[in-house]
Backbone as CSV, one residue per row, in Angstrom:
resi,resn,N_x,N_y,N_z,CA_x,CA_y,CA_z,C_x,C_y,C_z
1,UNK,4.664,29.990,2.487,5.408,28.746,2.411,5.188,28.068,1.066
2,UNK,4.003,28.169,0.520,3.638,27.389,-0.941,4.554,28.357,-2.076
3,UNK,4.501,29.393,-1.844,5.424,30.082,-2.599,6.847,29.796,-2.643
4,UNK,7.388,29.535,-1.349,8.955,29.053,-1.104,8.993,27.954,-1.570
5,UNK,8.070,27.098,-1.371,8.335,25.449,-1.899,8.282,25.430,-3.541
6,UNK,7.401,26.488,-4.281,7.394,25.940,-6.229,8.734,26.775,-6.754
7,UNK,9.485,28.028,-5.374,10.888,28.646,-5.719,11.954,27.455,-5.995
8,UNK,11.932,26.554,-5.202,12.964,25.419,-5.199,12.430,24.463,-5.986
9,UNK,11.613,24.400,-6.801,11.445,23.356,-7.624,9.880,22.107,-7.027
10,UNK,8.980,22.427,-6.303,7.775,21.755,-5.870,7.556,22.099,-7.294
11,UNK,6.533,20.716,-7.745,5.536,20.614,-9.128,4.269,21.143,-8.786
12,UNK,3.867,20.752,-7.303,2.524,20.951,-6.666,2.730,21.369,-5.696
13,UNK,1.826,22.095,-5.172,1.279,22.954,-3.128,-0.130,22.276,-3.181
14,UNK,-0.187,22.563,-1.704,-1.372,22.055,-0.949,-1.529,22.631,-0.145
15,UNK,-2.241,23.655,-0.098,-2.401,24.559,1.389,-3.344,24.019,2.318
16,UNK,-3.197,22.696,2.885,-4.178,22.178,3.569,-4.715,22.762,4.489
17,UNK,-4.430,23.637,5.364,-5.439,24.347,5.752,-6.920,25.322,5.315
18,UNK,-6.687,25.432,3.819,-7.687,25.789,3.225,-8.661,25.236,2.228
19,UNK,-7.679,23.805,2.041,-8.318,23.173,1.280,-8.425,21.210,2.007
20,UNK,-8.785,20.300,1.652,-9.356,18.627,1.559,-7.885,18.573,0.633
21,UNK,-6.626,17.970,2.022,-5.691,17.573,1.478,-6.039,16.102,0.963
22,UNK,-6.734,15.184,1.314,-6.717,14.278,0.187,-7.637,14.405,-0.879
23,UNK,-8.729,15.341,-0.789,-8.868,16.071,-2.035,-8.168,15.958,-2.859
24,UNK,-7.512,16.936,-2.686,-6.019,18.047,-3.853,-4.945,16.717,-3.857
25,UNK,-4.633,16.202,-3.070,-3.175,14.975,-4.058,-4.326,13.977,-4.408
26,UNK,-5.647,13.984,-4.446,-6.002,12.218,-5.249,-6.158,13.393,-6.201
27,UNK,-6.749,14.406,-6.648,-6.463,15.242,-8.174,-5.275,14.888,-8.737
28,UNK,-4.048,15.311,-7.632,-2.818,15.609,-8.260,-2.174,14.284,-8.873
29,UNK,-2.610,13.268,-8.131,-2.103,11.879,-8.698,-3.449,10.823,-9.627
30,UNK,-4.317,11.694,-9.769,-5.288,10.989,-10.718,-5.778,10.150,-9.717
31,UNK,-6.009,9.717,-8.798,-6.602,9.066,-7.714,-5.425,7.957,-7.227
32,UNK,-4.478,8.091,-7.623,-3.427,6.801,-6.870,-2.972,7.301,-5.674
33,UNK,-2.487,8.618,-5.288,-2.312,8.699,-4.256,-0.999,8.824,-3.673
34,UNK,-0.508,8.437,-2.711,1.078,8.997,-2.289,1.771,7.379,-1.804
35,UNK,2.983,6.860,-2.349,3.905,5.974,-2.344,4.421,6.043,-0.787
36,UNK,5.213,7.782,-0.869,5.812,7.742,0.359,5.497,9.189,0.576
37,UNK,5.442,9.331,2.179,4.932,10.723,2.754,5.795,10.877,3.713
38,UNK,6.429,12.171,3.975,7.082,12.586,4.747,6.885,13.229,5.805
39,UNK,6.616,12.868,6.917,5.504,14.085,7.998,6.613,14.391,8.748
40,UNK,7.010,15.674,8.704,8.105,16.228,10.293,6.894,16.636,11.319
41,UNK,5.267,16.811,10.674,5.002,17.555,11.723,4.011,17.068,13.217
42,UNK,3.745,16.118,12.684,2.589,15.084,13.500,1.067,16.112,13.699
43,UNK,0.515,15.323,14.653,-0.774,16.103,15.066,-1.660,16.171,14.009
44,UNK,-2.791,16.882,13.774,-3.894,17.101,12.532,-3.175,16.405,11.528
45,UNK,-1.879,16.896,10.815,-1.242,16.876,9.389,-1.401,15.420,9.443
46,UNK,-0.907,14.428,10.497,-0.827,13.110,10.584,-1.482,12.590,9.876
47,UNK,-2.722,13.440,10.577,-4.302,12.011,10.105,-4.451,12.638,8.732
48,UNK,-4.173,13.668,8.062,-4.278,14.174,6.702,-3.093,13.122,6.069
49,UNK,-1.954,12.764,6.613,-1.047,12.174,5.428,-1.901,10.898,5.148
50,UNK,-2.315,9.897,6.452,-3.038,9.069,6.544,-3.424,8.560,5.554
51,UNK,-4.495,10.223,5.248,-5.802,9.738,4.542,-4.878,9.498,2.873
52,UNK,-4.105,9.912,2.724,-3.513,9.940,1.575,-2.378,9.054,0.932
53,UNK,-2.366,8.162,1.604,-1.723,6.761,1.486,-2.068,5.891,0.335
54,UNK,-1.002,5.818,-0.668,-1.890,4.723,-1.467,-2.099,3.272,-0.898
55,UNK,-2.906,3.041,-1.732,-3.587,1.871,-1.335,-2.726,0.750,-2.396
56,UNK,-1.583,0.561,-2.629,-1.085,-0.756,-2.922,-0.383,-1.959,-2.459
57,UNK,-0.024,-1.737,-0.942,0.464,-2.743,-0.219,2.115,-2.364,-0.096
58,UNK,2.745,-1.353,-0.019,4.304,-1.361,-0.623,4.169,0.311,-0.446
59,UNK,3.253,1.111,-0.106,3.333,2.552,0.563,3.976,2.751,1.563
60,UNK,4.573,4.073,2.212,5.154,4.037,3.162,4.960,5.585,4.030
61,UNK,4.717,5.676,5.210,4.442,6.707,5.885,5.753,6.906,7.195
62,UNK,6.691,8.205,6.257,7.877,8.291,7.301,7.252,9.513,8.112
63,UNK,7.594,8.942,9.718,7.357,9.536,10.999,8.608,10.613,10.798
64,UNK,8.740,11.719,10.772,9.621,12.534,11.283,10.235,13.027,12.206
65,UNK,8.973,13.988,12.934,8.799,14.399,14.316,7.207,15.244,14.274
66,UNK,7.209,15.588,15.008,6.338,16.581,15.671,6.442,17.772,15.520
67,UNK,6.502,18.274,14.620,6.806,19.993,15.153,5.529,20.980,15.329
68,UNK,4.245,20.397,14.903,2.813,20.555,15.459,3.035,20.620,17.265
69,UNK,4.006,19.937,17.910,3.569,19.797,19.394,2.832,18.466,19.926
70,UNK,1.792,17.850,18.741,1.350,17.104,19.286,1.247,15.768,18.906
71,UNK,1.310,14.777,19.383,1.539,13.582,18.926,0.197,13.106,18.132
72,UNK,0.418,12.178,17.158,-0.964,12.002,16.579,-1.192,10.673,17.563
73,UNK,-2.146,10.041,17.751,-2.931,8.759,17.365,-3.062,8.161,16.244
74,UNK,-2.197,6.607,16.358,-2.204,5.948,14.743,-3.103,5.157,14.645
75,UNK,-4.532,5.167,13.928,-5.409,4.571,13.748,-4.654,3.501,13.525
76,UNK,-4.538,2.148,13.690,-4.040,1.298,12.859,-4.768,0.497,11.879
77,UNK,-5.942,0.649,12.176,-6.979,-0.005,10.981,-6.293,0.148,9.668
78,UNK,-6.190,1.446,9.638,-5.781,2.275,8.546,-5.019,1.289,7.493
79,UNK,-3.680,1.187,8.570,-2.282,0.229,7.923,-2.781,-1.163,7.282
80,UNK,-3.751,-1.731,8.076,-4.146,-2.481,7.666,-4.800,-2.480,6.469
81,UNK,-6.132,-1.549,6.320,-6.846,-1.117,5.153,-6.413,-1.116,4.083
82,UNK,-5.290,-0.160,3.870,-4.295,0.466,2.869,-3.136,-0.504,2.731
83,UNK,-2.918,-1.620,3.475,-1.689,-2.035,3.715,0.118,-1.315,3.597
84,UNK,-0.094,-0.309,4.440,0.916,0.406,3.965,2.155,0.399,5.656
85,UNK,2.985,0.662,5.572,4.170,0.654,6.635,4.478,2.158,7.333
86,UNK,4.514,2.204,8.897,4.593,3.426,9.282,5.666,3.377,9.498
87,UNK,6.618,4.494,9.464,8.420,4.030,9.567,8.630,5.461,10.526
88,UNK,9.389,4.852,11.921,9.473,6.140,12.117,11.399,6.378,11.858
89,UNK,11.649,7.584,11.579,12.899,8.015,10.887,13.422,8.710,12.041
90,UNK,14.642,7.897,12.745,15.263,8.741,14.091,16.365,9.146,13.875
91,UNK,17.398,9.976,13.076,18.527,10.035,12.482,19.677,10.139,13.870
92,UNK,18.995,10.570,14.714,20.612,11.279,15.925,20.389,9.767,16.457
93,UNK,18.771,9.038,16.738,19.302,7.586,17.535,19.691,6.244,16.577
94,UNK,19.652,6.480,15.434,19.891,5.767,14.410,21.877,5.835,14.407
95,UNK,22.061,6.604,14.664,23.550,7.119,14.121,24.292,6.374,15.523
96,UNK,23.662,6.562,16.607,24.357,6.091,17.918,24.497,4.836,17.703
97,UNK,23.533,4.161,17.031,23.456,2.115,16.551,24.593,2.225,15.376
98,UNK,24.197,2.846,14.430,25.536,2.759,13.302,26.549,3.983,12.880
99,UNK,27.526,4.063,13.828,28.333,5.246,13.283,28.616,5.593,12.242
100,UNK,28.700,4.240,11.610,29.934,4.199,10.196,28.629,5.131,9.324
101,UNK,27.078,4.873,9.628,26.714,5.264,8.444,26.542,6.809,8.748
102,UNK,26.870,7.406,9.759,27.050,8.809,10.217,27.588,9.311,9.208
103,UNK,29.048,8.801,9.584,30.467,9.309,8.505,29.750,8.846,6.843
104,UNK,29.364,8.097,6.453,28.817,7.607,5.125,28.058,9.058,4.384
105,UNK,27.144,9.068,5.397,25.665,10.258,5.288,26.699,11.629,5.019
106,UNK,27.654,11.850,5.969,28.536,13.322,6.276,29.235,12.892,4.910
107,UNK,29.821,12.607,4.271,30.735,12.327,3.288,29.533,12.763,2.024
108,UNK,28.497,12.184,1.914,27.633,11.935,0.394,27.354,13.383,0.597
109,UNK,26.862,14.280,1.891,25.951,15.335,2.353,27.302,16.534,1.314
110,UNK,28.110,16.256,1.765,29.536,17.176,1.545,30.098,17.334,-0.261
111,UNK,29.620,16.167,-0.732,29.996,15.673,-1.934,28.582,16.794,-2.669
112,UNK,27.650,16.316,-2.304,26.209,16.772,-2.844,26.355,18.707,-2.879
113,UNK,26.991,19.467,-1.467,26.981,20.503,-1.411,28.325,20.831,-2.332
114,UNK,29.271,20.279,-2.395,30.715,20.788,-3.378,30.186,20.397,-4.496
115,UNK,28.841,20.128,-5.108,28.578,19.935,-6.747,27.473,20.976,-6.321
116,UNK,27.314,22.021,-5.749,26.293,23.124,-6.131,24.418,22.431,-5.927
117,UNK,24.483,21.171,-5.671,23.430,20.633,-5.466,22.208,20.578,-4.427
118,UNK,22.874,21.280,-3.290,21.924,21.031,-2.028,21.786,22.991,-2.076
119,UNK,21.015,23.491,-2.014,20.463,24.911,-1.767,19.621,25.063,-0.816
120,UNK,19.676,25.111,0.632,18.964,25.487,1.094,18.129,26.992,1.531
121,UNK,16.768,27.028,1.347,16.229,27.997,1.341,16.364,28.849,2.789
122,UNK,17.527,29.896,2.134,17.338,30.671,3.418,16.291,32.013,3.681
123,UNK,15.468,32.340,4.638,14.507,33.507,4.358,15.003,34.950,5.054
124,UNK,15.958,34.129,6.144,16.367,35.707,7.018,17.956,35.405,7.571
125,UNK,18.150,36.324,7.525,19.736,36.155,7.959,20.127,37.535,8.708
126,UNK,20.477,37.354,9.849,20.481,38.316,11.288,21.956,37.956,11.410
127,UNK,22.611,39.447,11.739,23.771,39.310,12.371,23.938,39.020,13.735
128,UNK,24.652,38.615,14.629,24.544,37.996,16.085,23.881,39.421,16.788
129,UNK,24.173,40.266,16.685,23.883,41.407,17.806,22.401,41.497,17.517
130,UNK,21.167,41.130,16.939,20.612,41.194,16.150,19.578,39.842,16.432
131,UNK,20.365,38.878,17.377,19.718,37.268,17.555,18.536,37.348,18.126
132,UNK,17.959,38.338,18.725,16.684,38.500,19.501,15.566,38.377,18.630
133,UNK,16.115,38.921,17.570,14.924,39.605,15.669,14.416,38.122,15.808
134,UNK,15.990,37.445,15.505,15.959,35.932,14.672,14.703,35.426,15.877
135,UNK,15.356,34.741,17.178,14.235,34.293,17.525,12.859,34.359,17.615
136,UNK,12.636,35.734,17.309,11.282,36.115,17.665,10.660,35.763,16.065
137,UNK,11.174,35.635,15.341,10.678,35.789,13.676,10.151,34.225,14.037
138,UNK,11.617,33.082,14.514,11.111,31.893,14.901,9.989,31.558,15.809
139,UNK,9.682,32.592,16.699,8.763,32.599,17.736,7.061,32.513,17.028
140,UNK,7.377,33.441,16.015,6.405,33.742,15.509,5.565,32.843,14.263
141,UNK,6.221,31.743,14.249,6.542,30.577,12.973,6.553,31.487,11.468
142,UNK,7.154,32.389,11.450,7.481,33.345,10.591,8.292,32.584,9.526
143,UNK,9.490,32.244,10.128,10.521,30.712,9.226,10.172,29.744,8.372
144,UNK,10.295,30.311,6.970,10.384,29.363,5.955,11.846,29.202,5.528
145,UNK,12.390,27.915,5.338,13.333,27.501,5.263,14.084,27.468,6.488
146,UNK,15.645,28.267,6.373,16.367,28.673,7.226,16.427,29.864,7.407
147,UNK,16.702,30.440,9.018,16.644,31.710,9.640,18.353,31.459,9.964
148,UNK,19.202,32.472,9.871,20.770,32.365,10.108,20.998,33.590,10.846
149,UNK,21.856,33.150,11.962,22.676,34.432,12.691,23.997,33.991,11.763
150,UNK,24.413,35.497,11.605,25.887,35.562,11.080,26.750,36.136,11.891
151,UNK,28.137,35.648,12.259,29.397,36.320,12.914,30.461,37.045,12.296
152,UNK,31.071,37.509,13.241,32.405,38.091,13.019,31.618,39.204,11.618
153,UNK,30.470,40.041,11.823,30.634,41.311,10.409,30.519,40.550,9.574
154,UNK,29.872,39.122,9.447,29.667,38.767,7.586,28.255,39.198,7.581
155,UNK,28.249,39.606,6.051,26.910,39.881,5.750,26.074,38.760,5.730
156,UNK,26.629,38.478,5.521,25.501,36.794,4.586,26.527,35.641,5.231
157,UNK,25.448,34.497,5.211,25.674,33.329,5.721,26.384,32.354,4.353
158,UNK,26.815,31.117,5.267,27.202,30.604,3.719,26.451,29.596,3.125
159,UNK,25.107,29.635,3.718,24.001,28.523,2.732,24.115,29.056,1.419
């Protein structure tokens, strides 16, 4: 995965499982630390983004989801400590409150991909007869980026 992420343009990796993720980003930022953090995954990673919060009052820690399985526990001391904001980011229940900015988001998303700009990293691409591979590759958290079934005899997908 650290390899897929410096393919698309990452400056830095962190293989936190092998290493003191706030270690490695207070190096990477000279000791300031992270503005805004993006967690899709909750659980352990949580309390690692946590620790890596800067400390200026105006930081921000976006909730994603879970894809760890497990929910963290939010110290809240923490927020306090650091003075920083936990935001959680719900896009499908967000969109049900404001449609218009659905269509807004779908319009910029469309604009961004017809200028060659959005590339998403695809790693495997399975033709439908073939969908069993795909899941099991997913089964296996094998999936970096995107995994694609393709139809109708195309070779390739159109990411």
């Amino acid at each position: 995965k650290l390899e897929a992420c410096k393919k698309v343009g990452a400056d830095y990796v962190v293989n936190y499982s092998k290493e003191d993720m706030k270690e490695a980003v207070g190096k990477i930022t000279n000791g300031a630390f992270c503005d805004v953090i993006y967690d899709p995954v909750g659980g352990k990673i949580f309390d690692q983004c946590v620790r890596c919060v800067a400390v200026r009052g105006y930081a921000r820690l976006l909730v994603i989801g879970f894809a760890s399985g497990t929910i963290p526990k939010f110290p809240v001391n923490m927020a306090l400590i650091k003075g920083f904001d936990l935001v959680g980011v719900r896009m499908g229940g967000q969109m049900a409150f404001q449609p218009e900015l659905a269509d807004e988001m779908l319009q910029e998303l469309l604009k961004l991909a017809n200028q060659g700009k959005l590339k998403p990293y695809v790693c495997a691409e399975y033709p439908m007869e073939k969908y069993k591979e795909a899941f099991t590759l997913m089964e296996q958290k094998k999936v970096v980026g995107k995994c694609c079934i393709t139809f109708n005899n195309d070779a390739q997908s159109k990411l």
